[in-house]
C-alpha positions in Angstrom: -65.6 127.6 -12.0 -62.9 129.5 -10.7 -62.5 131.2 -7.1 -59.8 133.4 -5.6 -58.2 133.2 -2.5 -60.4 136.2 -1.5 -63.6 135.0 -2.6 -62.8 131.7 -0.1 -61.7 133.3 2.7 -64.7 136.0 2.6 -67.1 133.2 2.2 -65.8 131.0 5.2 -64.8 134.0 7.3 -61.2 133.3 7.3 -58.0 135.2 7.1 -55.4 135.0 3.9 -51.9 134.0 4.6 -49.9 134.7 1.0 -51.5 136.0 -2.2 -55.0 137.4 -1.8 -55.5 136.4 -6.0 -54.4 133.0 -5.8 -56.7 131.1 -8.0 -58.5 127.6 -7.7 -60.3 125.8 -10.2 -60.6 122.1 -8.8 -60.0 120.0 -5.6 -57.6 118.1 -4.2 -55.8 115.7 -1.2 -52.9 117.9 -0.2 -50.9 115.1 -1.1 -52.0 115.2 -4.3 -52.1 118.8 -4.9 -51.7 120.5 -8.4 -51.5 123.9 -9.3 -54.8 125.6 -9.0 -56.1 123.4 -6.5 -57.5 123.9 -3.6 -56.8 121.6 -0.6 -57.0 121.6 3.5 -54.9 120.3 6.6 -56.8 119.3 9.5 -54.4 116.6 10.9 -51.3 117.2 12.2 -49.8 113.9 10.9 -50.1 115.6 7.3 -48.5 118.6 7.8 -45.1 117.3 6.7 -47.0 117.8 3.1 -48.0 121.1 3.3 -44.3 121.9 2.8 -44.2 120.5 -0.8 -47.7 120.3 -2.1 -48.4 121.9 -5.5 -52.2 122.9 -4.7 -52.3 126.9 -4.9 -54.5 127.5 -1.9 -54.7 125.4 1.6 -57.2 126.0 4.4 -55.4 125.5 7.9 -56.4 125.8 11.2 -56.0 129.6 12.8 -53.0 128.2 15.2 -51.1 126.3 12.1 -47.5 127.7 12.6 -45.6 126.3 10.0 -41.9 125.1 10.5 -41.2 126.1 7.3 -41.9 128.2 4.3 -45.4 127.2 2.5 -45.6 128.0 -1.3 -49.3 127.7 -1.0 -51.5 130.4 -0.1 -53.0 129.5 3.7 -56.5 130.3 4.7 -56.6 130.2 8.2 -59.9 129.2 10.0 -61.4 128.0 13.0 -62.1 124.4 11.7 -60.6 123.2 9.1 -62.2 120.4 7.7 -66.1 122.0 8.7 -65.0 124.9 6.3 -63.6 122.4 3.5 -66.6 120.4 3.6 -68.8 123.9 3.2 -66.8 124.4 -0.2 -67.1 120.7 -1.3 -71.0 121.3 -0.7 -70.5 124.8 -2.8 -68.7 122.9 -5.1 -71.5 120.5 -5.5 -74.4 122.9 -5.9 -72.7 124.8 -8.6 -72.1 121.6 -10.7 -74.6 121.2 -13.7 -78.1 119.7 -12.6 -79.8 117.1 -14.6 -83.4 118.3 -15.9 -86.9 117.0 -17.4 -88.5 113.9 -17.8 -86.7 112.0 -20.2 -89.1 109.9 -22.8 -88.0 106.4 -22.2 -88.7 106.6 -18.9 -91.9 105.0 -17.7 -94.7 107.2 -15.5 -97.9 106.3 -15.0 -100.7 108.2 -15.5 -101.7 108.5 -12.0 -98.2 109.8 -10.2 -98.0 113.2 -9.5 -94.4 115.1 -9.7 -93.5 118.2 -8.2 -91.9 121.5 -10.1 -88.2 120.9 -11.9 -88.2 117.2 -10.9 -85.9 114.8 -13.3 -86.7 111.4 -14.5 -84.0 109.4 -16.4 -84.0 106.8 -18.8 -85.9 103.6 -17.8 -87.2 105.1 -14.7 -90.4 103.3 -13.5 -93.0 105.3 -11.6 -95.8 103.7 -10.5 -99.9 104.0 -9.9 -100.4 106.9 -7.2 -96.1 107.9 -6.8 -96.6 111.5 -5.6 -93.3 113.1 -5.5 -92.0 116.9 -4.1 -90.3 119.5 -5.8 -87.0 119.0 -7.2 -86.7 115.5 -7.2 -83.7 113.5 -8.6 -85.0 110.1 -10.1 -82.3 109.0 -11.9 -81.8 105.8 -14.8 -83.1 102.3 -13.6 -85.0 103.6 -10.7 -88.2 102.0 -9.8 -90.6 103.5 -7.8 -93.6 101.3 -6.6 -97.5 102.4 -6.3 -98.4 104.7 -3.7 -94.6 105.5 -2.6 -94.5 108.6 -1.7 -91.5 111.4 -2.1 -90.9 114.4 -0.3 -88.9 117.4 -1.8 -86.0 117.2 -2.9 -85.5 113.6 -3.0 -82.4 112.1 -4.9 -82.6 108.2 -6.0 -79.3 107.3 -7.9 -79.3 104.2 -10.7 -81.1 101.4 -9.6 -82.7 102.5 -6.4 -85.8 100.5 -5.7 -88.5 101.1 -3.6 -91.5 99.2 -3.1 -94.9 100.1 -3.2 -96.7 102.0 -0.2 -93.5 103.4 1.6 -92.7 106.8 2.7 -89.7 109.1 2.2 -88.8 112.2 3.6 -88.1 115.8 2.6 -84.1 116.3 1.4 -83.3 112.1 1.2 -80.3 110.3 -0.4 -80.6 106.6 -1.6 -77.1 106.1 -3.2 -77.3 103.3 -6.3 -78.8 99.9 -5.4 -80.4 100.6 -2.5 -84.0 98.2 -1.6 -86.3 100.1 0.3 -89.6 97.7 0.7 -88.5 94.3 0.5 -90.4 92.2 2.3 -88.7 91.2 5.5 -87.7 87.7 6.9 -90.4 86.3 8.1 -91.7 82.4 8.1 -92.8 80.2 10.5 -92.7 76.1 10.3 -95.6 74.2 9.7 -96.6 70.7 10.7 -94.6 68.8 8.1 -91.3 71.4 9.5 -91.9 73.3 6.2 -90.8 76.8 6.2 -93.9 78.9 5.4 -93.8 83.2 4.7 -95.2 85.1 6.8 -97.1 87.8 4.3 -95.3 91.1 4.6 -97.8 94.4 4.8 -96.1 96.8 6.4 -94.2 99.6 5.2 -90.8 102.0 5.2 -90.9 105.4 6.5 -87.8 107.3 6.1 -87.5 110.4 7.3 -86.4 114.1 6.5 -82.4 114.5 5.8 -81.4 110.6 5.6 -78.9 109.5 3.8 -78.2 105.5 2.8 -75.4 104.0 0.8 -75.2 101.7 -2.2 -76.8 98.3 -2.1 -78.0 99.1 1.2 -81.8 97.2 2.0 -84.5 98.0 4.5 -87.4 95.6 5.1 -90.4 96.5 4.9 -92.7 95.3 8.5 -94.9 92.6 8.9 -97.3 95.1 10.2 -97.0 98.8 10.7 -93.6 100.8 9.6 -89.8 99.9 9.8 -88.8 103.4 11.1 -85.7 105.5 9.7 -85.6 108.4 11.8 -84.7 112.4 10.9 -80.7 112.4 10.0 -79.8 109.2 10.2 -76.6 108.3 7.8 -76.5 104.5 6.6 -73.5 103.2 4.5 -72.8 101.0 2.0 -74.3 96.8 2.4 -76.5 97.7 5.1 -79.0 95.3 6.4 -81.9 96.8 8.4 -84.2 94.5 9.4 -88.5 94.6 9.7 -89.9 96.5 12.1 -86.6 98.1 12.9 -86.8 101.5 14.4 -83.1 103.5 13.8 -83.3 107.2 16.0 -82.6 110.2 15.0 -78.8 111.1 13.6 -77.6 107.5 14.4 -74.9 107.0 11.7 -73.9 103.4 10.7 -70.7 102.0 8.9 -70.8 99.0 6.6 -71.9 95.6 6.4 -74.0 96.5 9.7 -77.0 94.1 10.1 -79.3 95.1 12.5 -82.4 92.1 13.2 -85.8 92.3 13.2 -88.0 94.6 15.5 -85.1 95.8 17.5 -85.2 99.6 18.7 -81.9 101.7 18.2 -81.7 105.2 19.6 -80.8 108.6 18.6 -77.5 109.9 18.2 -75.7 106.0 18.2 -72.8 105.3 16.4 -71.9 101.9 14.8 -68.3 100.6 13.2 -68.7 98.1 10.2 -69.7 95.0 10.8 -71.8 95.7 14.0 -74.3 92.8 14.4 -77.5 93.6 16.5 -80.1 90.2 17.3 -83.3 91.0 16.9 -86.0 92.2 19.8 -83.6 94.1 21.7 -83.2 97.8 22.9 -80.0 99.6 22.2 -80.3 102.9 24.0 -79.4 106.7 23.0 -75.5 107.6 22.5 -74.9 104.2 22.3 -71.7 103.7 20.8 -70.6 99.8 19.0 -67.3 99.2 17.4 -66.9 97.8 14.8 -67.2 93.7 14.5 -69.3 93.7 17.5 -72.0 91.3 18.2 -74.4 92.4 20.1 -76.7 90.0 21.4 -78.4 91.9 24.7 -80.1 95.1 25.4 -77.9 98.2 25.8 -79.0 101.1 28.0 -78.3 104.9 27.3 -74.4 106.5 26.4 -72.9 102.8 27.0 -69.6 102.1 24.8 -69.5 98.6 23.7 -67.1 96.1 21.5 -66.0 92.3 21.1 -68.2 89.7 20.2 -70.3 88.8 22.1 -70.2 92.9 23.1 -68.9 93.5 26.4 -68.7 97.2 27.9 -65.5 98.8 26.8 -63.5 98.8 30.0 -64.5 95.1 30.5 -63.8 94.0 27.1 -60.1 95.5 27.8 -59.6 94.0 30.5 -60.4 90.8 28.8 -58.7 91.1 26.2 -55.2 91.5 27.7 -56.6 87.6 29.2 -56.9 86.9 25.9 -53.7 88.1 24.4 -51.3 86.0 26.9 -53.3 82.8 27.0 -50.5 81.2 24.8 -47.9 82.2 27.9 -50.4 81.1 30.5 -51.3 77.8 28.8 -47.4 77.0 28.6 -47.7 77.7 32.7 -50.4 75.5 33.4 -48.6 72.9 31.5 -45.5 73.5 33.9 -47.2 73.3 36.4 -49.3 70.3 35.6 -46.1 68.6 35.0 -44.2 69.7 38.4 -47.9 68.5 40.0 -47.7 65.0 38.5 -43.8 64.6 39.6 -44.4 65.5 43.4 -47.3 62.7 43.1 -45.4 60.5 41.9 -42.5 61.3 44.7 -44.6 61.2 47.0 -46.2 58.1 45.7 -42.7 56.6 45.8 -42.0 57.7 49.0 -45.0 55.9 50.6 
């Protein structure tokens, strides 16, 4: 599919800076531009390639002044990398769509599917599945009895989702993802065996959530583990049962977040963010990454280190931290100089 420079700039509302025809066909890094490509330049630290890049069209911010001449045509815009992100999605719509329910796949005869919904190959749908329309159910999927989907629902290779759970209108579940699993739960018994604790609970996950490969939710021991409206998971997530995630939290990697503990809305977590279980992590909370968080946090705090400390603190502590070598060298000084006025003084008596 090919665009002009024209087409763009009408659709995102911006203003041409070079040849109104220019043509793009494809996308790409404006390092890595080729001719008919179409990239942007949102930071300034990149600008330097703006001078050389190959790509035939650039989106830049309305204040760009360049030092230099561009070759590139320049669409100027209020935001950069908003608008860029508007033609990826364009980009993405207008890309063929898989159709139809392929034959190999498995649907039993008591699911219900919505209008233009796909199924791949080796898709398993189970007793009572009701999905929406225009749902995505691609090869290797397995969908459990009595799951239900809302409408347009994507789940890439290998999803699995056990049965009874819930997903929302307009969800993502990127390849691998376990939604359903039963969560962690045993207790010892007499003889200090380990025994499980029956799982039967479910997963709810709301409208407009989106979670990364390999990725597992538990289900709860009773009632729901809770992903709220907007939330955005990443890859090798671990959310444990009972967990309740608010609304447009977003999560990095390798988070693992405990059982029953409450997270708010709007939170932000780096990778590797560990959260114990039973605790309350308030709205706007914000964790960086390799944090271990082992204590309630209360609304718009900022915390890091492990165990997590509130920003300024953890700072403060860290700069401790960083010259111990120097002040354990001191210490030993002045444990020595200690020891030989004792023993002058012991002398001296």
């Amino acid at each position: 599919m090919e665009f002009t420079a024209e087409i763009i700039a009408g659709f995102l509302g911006g203003e041409i800076a070079g040849d109104k025809d220019a043509k793009v066909w494809t996308i790409a890094k404006i390092e890595e531009g080729t001719p008919g490509a179409l990239s942007f330049l949102s930071n300034p630290k990149y600008e330097h390639y703006i001078y050389d890049t190959d790509s035939s069209i650039v989106i830049v911010s309305r204040e760009f002044v360049p030092s230099r001449p561009v070759r590139a045509t320049m669409i100027r815009v209020d935001d950069p990398y908003g608008c860029f992100a508007k033609l990826l999605e364009l980009y993405v719509a207008n890309k063929p769509q898989k159709t139809g329910i392929s034959p190999l796949s498995s649907i039993h005869a008591g699911a219900r599917l919505g209008e233009n919904c796909y199924v791949g190959e080796f898709a398993v749908i189970g007793d009572g599945v009701t999905a929406g329309d225009g749902c995505k159910i691609y090869p290797h999927v397995y969908v459990g009895d009595r799951v239900r989907l809302g409408k347009n629902v994507t789940l890439n290779a290998g999803v699995r989702i056990y049965e009874d759970c819930v997903i929302g209108d307009n969800v993502i579940l990127h390849a691998g993802c376990v939604i359903g699993a039963d969560g962690f739960g045993f207790a010892p018994n007499e003889k200090g065996e380990f025994v499980k604790i029956p799982q039967i609970g479910n997963v709810v996950i709301e409208d407009d959530v989106e979670i990364g490969a390999n990725t597992c939710v538990d289900r709860a021991t009773m009632g729901s583990t809770r992903i709220r409206k907007g939330v955005k998971l990443d890859n090798l997530i671990q959310i444990g049962h009972n967990v309740v995630v608010g609304e447009n939290t977003v999560c990095a990697s390798q988070v693992g977040i405990a059982g029953s503990t409450k997270v708010g809305h709007s939170c932000m977590m780096g990778g590797q963010v560990g959260i114990a279980g039973h605790l309350t992590i308030g709205d706007g909370v914000k964790l960086a990454s390799k944090s271990g968080v082992s204590n309630s946090i209360a609304d718009g705090q900022t915390y890091m280190g492990s165990p997590a400390l509130p920003g300024t603190k953890f700072h403060r502590a860290h700069a401790v931290y960083r010259n111990l070598p120097d002040l354990s060298n001191r210490v030993h000084q002045i444990e020595k100089a200690l020891e030989k006025l004792l023993k002058e003084r012991e002398a001296a008596e």
